[in-house]
N, C-alpha and C positions, 0 to 999 in steps of 0.2 A: 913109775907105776901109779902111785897115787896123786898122780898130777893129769894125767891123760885118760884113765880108766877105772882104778880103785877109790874113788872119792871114801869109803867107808876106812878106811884106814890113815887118812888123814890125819886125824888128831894125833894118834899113837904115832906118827914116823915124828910128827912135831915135834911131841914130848922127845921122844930117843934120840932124835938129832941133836938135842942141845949137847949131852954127853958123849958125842964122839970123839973128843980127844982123850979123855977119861971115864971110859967105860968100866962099871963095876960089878960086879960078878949079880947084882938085883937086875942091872940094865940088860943086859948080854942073856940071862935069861928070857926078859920082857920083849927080849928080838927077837929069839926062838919062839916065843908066843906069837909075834906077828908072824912070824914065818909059818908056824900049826896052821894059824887061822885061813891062813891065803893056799895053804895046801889042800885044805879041807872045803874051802868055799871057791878054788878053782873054776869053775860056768859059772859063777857072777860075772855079772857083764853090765852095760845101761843099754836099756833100751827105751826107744821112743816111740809112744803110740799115740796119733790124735786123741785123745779122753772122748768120751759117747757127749756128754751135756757140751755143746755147742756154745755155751757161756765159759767153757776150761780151752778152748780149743783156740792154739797158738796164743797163749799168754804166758807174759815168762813174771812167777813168781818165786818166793823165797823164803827162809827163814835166815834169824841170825842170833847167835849167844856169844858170852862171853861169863868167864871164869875168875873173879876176881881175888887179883894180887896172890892166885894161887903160885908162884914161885918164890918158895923160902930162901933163896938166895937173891934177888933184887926185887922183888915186890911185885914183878909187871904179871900183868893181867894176858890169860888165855883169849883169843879172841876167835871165832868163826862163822861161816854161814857158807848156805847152800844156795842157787839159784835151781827151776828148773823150767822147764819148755819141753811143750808137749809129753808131761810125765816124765819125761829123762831131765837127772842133773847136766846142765852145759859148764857150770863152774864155783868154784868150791875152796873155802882156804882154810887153814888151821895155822894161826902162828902165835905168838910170844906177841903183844903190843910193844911197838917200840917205847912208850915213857911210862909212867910210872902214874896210875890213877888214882885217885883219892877217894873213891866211893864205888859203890858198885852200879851204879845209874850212870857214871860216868864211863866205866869198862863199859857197860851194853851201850852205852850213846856211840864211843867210839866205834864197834862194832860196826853199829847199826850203819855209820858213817861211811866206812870203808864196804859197807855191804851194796849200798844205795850209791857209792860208785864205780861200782864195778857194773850196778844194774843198769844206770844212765848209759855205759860203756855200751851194754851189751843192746841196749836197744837204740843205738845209733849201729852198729852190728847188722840188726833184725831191719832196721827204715832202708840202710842200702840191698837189704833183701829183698827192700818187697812189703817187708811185716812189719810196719812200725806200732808200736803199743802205747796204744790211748789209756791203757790203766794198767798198773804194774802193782802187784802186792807181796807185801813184806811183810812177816809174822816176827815179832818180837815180844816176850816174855815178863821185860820190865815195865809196869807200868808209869815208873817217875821217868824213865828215857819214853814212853809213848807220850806222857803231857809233854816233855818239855817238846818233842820231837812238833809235837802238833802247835804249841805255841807261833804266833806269827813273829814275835820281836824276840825273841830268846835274849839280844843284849841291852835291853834295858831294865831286866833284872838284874839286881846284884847279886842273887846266889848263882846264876848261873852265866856271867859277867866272861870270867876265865873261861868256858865251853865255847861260847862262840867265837872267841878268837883262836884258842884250841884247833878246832874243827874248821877254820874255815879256808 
């Protein structure tokens, strides 16, 4: 469901999934919670409508965040983002980061990472359509992941040495 259609519940199936083999009467709760919410919110749907300003129209942009070392059991950082075109989300993630970050500029860089390839993805997607995108934009929140992000050499810094091998 929230892989094909419910993009807004995303995060919460993330969280609750981790506890599936051991569910505890807080989790099992917060299920019935999603489950209230999707009864209640039923006609949601995505819809797509060309945007009126002819500058929005067929661009696929985005946002992306990230939740740091919010899991008190191994450290790892929450991570997601949204893509969208033509006003409608096309794709969307919520997961746990696979390793273990050490700052929180480094959760959103990762983020941003995995966000900005999914978006490359998607418009080599859009070029065999038809609609290839001369400018894609990404909204993210950190401003130390926006400099470094904007940086041209990122590895000839030594603070930021371990990121680019990281990430590449």
């Amino acid at each position: 469901c929230c892989t094909t259609v419910r993009w807004d519940i995303s995060y919460a199936l993330s969280v609750l999934s981790q506890y599936l083999t051991r569910p505890t009467e807080e989790i099992i709760k917060a299920a019935y919670g999603v489950l209230g919410y999707l009864t209640k919110t039923k006609k949601f749907g995505v819809s797509y409508r060309l945007p009126q300003r002819t500058s929005e129209q067929r661009v696929l942009y985005g946002s992306c965040d990230a939740g740091f070392a919010g899991c008190l059991h191994t450290r790892r950082s929450q991570e997601g983002y949204i893509l969208f075109f033509n006003g409608g989300p096309v794709s969307w993630a919520s997961r746990r980061q696979s390793f273990v970050t050490l700052s929180t500029c480094e959760a959103e860089l990762a983020s941003l990472v995995n966000a900005i390839k999914q978006m490359l993805f998607l418009n080599k997607v859009l070029t065999a359509l038809s609609c290839p995108q001369r400018r894609m934009v990404i909204y993210e929140d950190n401003s130390s992941a926006i400099i470094i992000s904007k940086q041209e050499s990122p590895s000839n810094r030594s603070r930021t040495k371990h990121l680019d091998i990281r990430f590449r």
